[in-house]
C-alpha positions as CSV (number, residue, x, y, z in Angstrom):
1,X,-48.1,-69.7,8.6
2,X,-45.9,-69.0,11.3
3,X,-46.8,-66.1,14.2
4,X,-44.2,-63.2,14.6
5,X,-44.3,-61.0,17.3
6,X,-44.1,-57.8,15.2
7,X,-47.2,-55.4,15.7
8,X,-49.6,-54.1,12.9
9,X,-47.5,-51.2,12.4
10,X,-44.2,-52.7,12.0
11,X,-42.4,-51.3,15.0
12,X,-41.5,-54.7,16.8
13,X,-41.8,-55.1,20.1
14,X,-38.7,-53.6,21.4
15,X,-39.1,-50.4,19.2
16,X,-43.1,-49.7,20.8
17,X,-41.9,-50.5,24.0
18,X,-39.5,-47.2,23.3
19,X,-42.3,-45.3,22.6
20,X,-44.4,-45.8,25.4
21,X,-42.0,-46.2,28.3
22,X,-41.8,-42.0,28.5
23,X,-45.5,-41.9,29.0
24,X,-45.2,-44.7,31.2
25,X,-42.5,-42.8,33.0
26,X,-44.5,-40.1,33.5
27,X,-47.7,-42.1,34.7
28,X,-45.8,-43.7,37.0
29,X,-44.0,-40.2,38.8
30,X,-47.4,-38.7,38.9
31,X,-49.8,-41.4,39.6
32,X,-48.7,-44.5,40.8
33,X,-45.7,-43.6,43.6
34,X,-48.2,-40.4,44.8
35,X,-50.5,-43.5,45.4
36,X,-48.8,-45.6,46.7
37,X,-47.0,-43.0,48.8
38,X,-50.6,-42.3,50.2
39,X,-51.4,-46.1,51.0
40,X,-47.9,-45.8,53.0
41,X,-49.0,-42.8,55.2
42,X,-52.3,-43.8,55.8
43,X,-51.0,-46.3,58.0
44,X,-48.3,-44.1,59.7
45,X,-49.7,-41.6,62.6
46,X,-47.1,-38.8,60.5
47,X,-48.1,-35.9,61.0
48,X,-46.2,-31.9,60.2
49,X,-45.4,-30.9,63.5
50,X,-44.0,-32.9,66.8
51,X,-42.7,-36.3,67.1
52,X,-44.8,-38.0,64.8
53,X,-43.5,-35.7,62.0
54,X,-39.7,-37.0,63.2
55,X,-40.3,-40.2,63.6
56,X,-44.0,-41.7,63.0
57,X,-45.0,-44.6,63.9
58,X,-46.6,-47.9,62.1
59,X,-50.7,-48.0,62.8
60,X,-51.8,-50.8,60.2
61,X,-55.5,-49.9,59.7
62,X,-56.1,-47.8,62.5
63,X,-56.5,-44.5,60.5
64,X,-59.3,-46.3,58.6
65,X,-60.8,-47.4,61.6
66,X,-60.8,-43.9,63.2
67,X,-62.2,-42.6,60.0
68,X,-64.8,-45.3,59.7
69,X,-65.5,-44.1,63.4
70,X,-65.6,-40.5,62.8
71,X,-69.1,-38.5,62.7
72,X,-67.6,-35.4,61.3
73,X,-65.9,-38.1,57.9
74,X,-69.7,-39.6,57.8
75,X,-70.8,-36.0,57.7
76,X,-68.0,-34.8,54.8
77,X,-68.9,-38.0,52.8
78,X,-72.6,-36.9,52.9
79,X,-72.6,-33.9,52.0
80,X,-70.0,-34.8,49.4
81,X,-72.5,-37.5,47.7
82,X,-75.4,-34.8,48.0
83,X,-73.3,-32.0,47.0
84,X,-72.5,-34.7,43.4
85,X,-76.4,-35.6,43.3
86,X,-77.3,-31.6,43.4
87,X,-74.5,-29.9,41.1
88,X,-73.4,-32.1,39.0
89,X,-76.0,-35.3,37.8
90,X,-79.0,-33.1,38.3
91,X,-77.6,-29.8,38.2
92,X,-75.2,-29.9,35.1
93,X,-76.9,-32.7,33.6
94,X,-80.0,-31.0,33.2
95,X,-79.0,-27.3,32.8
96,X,-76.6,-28.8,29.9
97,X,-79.3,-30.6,28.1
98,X,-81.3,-27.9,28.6
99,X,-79.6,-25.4,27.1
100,X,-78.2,-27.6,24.2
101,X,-81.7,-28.3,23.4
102,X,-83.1,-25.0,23.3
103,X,-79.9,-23.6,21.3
104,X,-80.3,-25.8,18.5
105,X,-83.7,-23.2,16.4
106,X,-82.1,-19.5,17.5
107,X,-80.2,-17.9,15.2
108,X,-76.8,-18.5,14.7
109,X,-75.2,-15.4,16.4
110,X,-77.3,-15.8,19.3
111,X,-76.4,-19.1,20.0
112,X,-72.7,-18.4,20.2
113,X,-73.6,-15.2,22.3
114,X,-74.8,-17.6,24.7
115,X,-72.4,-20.0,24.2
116,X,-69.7,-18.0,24.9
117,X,-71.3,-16.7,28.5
118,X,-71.2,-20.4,29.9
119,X,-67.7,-21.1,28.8
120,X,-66.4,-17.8,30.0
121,X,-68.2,-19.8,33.9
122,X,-66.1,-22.5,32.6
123,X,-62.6,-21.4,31.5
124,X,-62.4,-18.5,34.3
125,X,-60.3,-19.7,37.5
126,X,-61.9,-21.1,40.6
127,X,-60.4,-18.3,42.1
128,X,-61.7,-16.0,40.1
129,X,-65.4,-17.0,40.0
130,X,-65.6,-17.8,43.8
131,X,-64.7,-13.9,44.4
132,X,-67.2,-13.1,42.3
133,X,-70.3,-15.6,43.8
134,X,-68.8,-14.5,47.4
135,X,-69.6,-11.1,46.1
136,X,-73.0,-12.0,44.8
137,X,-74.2,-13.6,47.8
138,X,-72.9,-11.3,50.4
139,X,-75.0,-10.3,53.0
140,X,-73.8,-6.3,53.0
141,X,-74.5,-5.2,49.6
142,X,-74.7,-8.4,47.2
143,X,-76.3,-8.3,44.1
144,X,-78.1,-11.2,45.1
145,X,-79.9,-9.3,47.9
146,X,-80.3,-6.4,46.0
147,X,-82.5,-8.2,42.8
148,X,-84.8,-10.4,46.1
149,X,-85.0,-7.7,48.0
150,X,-84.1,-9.9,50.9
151,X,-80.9,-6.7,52.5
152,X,-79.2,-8.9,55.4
153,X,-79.5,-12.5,54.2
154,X,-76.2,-14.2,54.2
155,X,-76.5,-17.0,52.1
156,X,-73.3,-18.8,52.8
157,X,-74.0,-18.9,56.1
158,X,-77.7,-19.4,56.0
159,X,-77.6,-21.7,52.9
160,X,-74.4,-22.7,52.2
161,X,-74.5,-26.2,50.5
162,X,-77.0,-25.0,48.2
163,X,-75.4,-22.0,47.5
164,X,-72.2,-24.4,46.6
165,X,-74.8,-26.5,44.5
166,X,-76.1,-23.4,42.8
167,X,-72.1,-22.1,42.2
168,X,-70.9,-25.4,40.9
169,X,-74.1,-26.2,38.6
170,X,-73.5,-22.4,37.0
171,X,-69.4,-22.9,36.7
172,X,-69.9,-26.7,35.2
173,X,-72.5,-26.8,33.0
174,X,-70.7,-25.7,30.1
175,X,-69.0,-29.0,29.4
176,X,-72.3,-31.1,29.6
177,X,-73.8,-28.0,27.5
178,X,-70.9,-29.1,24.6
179,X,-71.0,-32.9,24.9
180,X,-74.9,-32.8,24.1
181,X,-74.8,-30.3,21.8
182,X,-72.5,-32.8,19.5
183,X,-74.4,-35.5,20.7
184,X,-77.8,-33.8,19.4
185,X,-76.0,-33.1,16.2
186,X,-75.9,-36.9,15.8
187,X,-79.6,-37.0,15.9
188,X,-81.0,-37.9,12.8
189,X,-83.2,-34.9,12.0
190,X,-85.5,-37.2,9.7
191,X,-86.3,-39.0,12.8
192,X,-87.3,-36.2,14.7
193,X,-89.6,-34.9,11.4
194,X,-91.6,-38.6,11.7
195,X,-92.2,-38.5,15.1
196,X,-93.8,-34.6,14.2
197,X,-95.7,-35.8,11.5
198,X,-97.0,-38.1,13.9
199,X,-98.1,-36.0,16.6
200,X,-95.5,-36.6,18.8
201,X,-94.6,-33.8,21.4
202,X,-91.4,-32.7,22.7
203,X,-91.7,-34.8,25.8
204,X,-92.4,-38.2,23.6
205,X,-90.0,-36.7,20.9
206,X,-87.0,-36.4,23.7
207,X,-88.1,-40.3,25.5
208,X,-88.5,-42.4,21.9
209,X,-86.2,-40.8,20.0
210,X,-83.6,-38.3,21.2
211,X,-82.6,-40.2,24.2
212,X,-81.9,-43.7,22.7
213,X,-79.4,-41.9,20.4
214,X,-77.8,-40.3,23.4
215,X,-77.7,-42.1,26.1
216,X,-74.6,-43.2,25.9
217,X,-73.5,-39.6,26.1
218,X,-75.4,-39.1,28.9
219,X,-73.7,-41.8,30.6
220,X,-70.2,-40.9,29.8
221,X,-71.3,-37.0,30.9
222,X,-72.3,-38.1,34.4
223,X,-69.5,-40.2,34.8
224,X,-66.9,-37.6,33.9
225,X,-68.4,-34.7,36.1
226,X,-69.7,-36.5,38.9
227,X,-65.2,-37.3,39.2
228,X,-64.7,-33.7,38.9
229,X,-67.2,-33.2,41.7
230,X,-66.7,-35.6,43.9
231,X,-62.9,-34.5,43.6
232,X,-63.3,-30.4,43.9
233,X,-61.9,-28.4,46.3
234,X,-63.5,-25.2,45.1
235,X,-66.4,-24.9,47.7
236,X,-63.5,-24.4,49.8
237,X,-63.2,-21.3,48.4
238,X,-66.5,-20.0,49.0
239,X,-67.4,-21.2,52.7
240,X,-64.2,-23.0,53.7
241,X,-66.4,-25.9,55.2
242,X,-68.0,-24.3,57.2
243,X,-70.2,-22.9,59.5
244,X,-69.6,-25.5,61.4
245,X,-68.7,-28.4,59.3
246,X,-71.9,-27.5,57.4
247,X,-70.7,-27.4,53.6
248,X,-67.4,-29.3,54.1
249,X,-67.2,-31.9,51.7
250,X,-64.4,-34.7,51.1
251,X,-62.1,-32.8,49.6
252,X,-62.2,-30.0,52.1
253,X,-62.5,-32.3,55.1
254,X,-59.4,-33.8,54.5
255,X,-57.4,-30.0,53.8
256,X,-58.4,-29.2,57.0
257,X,-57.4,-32.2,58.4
258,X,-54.2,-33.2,56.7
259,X,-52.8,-29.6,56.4
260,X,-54.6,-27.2,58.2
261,X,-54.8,-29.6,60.9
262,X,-51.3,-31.5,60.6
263,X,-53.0,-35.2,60.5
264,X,-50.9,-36.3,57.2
265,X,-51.1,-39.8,57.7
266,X,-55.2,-39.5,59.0
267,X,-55.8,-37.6,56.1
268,X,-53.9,-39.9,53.6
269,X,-56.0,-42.4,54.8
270,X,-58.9,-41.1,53.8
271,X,-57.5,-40.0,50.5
272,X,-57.3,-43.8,50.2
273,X,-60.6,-44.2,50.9
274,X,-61.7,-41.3,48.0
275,X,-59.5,-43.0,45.6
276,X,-62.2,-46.4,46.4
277,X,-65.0,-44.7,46.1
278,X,-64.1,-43.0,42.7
279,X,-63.2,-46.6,41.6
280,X,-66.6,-47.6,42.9
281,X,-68.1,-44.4,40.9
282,X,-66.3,-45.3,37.5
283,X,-66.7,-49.2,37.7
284,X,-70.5,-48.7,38.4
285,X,-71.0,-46.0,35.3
286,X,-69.0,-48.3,33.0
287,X,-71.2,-51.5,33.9
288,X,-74.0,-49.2,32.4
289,X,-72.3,-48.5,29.5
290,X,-71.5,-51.8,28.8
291,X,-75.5,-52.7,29.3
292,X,-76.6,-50.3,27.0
293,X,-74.3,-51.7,24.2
């Protein structure tokens, strides 16, 4: 028997090669020369304005080193991790599950009441949603204020990474709210009626039975929005990082620094840096994956 090189469907090499080089094309334009565009600056001093913008200079790894250096980066990177912990692998995690839970015994009608009102949070714009939490948590006249009965209290100034906690866990949870309830749906309901029978509550019910089914899916949640929250630039939109470098997470840090502050090739450098630490992020949630097969 001899070996061709003809794929399973018959295309031939040349022929498949055809139909992947336009998505290849496109990775490449939007993904790969944007990266490595970003290694380049981050070891340039370019900045928008002045000489450096002109003509900047070569620094090898000195933007690293500055960043590695800087309190206000160790601060940003903090925040950013708790910010990830809070909203999204204990925030959307459990409000998801939570809700997917509960929605699977109410009637029909309610349930997609209800499920409707989270993916409205979901679908809006960022832009859109952060008017209306900036409005809720204002300090003259918020609703916020008005249901505590606390008139005055500025949260985002007072509070403001829990209030970007609280903002991102109610815009986000919709997603993890889906991907368990099709995961629960996978549940083998004759499973759940033994454990019953048996006197099993919902505590033992949701450790020996629901969560060996799931787990995967709970992996493959937390990995997906702990990305999108590591990587969002939305809290920007509700306290702009501040007061006083108080909620200013990654993302944020390196808009003030890069563009509002003219650093390009500082703040590519700590792009860079994000792009390691999502790596890091994926490659760890992956390994667990891989364990629990």
């Amino acid at each position: 028997m001899t070996v061709t090189s003809v794929d399973a469907a018959g295309l031939g090499r040349r022929r498949a090669m055809a139909l992947v080089a336009p998505a290849l094309l496109l990775v490449a334009a939007f993904l790969v020369v944007p990266a490595v565009w970003t290694v380049y600056l981050g070891m340039t001093d370019y900045r928008l304005t002045g000489i450096q913008a002109a003509n900047p200079q070569f620094v090898g790894l000195e933007n690293y080193r500055a960043a590695l250096v800087d309190p206000d980066f160790r601060n940003s990177l903090w925040l950013t991790l708790l910010f990830v912990l809070g909203s999204a692998i204990i925030g959307q995690t459990v409000a998801g599950f939570a809700l997917a839970w509960t929605l699977r015994g109410v009637p029909r009608l309610v349930r997609g009441g209800v499920e409707a009102l989270v993916l409205l949070a979901w679908i809006l714009p960022s832009s859109i949603v952060a008017f209306l939490w900036v409005a809720y948590l204002s300090g003259d006249g918020g609703t916020l204020n008005a249901v505590l009965h606390t008139p005055g209290t500025e949260w985002l100034l007072e509070h403001p990474m829990g209030s970007i906690i609280v903002f991102n866990t109610w815009r986000g949870t919709a997603f993890s709210m889906l991907l368990f309830s099709a995961a629960l749906g996978a549940v083998p309901p004759s499973q759940l009626e033994s454990a019953r029978l048996a006197g099993a509550g919902t505590f033992a019910q949701l450790r020996d039975v629901v969560l060996p089914h799931i787990r995967g899916h709970v992996l493959t949640n937390t990995l997906l929005i702990s990305l999108w929250t590591f990587n969002d630039f939305s809290p920007y939109l509700l306290t702009a990082g501040g007061p006083n470098h108080a909620s200013e997470t990654l993302p944020v840090f390196i808009y003030n620094k890069a563009l509002y502050g003219g650093q390009l090739g500082y703040g590519s450098a700590i792009s860079f840096i994000m792009l390691l630490i999502n790596l890091v992020i994926a490659l760890f949630y992956v390994r667990l994956l891989r364990e629990r097969r």
